[in-house]
N, C-alpha and C positions, 0 to 999 in steps of 0.2 A: 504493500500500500504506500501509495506517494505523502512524505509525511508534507506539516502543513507551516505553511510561514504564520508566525503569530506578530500581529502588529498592536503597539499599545500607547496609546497617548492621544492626540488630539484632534476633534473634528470641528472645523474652521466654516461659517458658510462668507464664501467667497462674491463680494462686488468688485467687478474687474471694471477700469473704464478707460477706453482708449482716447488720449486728445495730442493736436499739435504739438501743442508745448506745457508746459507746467504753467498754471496762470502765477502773472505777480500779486503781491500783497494787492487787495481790494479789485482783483481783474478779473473779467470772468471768461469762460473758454468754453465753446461747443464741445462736444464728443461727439463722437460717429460709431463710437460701438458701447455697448453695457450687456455686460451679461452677469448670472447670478451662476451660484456651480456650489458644489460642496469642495472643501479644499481643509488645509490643514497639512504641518510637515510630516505628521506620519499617515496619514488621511490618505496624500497623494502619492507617498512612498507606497502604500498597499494597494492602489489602483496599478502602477505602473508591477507591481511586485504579479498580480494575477494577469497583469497582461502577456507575463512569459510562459504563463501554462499552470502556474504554480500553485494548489488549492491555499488560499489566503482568508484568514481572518482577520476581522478590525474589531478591537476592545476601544470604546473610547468614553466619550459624553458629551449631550448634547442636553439641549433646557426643553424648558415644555412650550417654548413659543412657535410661529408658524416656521422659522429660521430652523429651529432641530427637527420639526417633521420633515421639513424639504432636504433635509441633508439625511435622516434618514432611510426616506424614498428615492435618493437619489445613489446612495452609498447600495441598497439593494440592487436596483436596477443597474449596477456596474459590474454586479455578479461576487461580490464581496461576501462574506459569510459575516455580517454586522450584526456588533454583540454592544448596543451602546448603553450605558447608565444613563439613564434620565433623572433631571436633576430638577430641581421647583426652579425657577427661574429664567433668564435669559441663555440664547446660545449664543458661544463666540463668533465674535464675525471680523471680516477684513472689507477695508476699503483699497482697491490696490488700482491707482493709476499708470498708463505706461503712455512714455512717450516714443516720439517717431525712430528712436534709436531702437525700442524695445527693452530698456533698460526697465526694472521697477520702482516704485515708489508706493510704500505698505503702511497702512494704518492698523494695527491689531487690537479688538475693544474686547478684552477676555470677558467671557460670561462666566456664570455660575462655575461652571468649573470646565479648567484646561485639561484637566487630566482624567482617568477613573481612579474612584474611592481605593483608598489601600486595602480595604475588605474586598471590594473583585479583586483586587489583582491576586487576594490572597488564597482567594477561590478560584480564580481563574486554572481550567484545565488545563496541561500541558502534556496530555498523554499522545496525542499526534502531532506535537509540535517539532519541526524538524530545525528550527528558528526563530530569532524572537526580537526586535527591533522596536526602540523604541526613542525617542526625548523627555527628558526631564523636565516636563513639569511641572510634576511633584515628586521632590525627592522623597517622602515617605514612601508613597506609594511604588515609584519605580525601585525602590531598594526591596521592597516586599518582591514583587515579580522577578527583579535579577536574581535575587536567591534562592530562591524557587529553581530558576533557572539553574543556575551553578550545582544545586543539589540534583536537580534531574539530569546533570548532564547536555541540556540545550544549549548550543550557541546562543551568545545575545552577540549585538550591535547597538551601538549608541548617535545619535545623529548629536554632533554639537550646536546647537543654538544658542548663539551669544545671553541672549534672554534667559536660559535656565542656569546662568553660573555668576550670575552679579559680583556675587563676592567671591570668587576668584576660580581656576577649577580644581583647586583642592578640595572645593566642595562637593566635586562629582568622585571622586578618588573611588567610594564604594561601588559608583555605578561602572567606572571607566577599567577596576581591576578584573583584569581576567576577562572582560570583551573580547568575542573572536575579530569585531571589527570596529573602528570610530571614526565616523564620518566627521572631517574637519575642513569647512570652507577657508576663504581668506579672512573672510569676517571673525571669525573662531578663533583663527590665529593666533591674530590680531589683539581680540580678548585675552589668548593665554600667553602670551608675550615669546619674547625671541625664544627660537627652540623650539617651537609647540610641537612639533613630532615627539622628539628628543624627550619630553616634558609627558609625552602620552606614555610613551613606554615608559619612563620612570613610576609611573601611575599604573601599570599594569595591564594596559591595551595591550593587543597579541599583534596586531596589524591597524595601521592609518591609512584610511583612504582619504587622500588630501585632493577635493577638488579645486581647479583655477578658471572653472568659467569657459572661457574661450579657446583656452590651451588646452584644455582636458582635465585630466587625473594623474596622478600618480598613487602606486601604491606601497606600499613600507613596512618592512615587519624587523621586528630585533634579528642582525645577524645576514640581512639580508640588504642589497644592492635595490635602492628606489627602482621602481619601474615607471617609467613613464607612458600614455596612453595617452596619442595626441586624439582631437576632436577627427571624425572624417571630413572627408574633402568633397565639396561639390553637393554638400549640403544646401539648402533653401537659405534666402536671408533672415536674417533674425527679426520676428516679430513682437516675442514677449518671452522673457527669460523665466515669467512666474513656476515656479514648481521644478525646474531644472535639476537642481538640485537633489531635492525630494524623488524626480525618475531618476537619478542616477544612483539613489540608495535602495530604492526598492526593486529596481532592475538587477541592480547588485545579487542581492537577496534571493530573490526569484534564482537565478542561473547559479549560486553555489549550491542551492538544494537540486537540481537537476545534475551538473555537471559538477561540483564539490572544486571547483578551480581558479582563485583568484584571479588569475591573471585575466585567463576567458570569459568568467563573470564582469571585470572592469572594460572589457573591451568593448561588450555589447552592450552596458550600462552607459558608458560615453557615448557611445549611438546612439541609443535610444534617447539618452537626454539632451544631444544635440538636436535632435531630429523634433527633439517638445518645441523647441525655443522658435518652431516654424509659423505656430498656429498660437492664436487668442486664450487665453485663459491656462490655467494650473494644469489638470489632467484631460482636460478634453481634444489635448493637442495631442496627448500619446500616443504613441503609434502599438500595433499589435507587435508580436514574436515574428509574424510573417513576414511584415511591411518591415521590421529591422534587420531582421534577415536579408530580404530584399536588396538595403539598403546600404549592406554591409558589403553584399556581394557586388552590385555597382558599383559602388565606388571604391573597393579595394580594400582592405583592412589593413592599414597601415600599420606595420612591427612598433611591438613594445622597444621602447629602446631601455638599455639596460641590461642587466642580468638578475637574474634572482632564484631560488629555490621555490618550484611552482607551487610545492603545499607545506608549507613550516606547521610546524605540530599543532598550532591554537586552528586552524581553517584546514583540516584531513577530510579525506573523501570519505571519511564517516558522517558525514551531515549531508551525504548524496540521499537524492528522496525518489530518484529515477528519473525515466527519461521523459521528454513531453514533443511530440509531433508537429505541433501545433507553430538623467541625468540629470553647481549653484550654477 
């Protein structure tokens, strides 16, 4: 039986609105696009995570307004196995403008709650779980689930958002030790000051997947030679970078429970999240397993540069879940 990616943390409902320019102080500016979506960085890491074949679930929470119904009939209708806590109150939402470059600009108004309760996660099943991915936050609760995890033996990953480590990331130390993976953009970095690889492994991460955007990825593990994993070539212009990121964690995720192989996992993860940055909106841009595929095969799959050890002992092809037919 193909085991199941388990995803846990946050359901966002997403206002996207595309205009010219950024208005100035007191100016006002048309848009020519608005659309509504369910979104959220673990949200849209699970969409793009079942888009490679891979049976996924999302634990999250939403409020009881019309904002969490529509994210929860939306989160179904994407074929997601949605397990969300409903909460008395508001659900969170984003205002996210983009301009003509396709750059973002994000407003995030958290609702009732960004995370689930530490009583699900401590209930939460993990008897199919072949992986486990999540953001911080709430660090009670994500510390419940990690160790849950660590005692079962499931891989976790951690996606870093600047927003869950204010005060420093020694505060993630419990979530980050013993990660089979931790997703770290620029912005992350940035927050964890010079070294931030260097800084992850001292914390117990097993491997960094360090995104750069437009250059791609690279990937890092203690003892091993960075890989680098450039964007492919002859890609679409870039529309909206919204969720980029997020496909390239959960793409990730997807292809090591099929094929158990970082490097192959981050290559097809860079495509596919290249390939987001074509289309309007978080996840509604993603492309299927087929269409990356596709994608991959047009335009060449450009070599990992680098060397490295393809499976260092935290990411082993013991987190293989089988095979399936079927990217900041």
């Amino acid at each position: 039986m193909n085991k199941t990616a388990v995803f846990v943390g946050d359901t966002v409902f997403d206002t996207t609105i595309r205009v010219g320019a950024l208005p100035a102080a007191d100016e006002k500016v048309v848009s020519d696009h608005l659309t509504d979506s369910v979104g959220g960085v673990v949200t849209n890491a699970a969409v793009a995570c079942s888009l490679t074949g891979t049976p996924t679930t999302l634990v999250s929470s939403v409020g009881t307004d019309a904002a969490g119904r529509e994210c929860a009939a939306q989160a179904e209708s994407l074929g997601l196995d949605f397990r969300p806590e409903v909460s008395a109150g508001a659900s969170s939402r984003a205002v996210i403008t983009i301009a003509e470059d396709g750059e973002k600009h994000l407003i995030l108004i958290p609702g009732a709650r960004m995370y689930p309760s530490e009583g699900v996660c401590r209930q939460l099943s993990l008897a199919q779980a072949g992986w486990l991915h999540t953001a911080v936050y709430d660090p009670e609760a994500a510390r419940a689930v990690i160790s849950r995890c660590a005692e079962s033996g499931v891989p976790w990953s951690v996606d870093l958002e600047p927003a869950t480590f204010p005060d420093g990331i020694e505060t993630l130390a419990d979530h980050i030790d013993g990660a089979a993976a931790v997703f770290c953009n620029s912005h992350a970095a940035r927050a964890i000051g010079p070294s931030a690889v260097r800084i992850l492994f001292e914390l117990g991460a097993r491997s960094v997947v360090f995104t750069e955007g437009s250059h791609g990825a690279r990937w890092c593990a203690p003892g091993c030679a960075e890989v680098a994993v450039p964007v492919v070539r002859d890609t679409a212009p870039v529309a909206d970078t919204t969720g980029a990121g997020d496909c390239l964690a959960g793409s990730f995720v997807g292809m090591m429970l099929d094929t158990g192989d970082p490097l192959e996992s981050l290559r097809y993860a860079v495509t596919a999240a290249s390939r987001s940055c074509s289309g309007l909106g978080g996840h509604p841009s993603y492309a299927t397993r087929a269409e990356v595929t596709r994608l991959r095969r047009t335009a060449g799959t450009s070599p990992a540069s680098g060397t490295a050890t393809p499976h260092p002992a935290p990411v082993t092809p013991s987190v293989r879940g089988g095979s399936h037919d079927a990217d900041e």
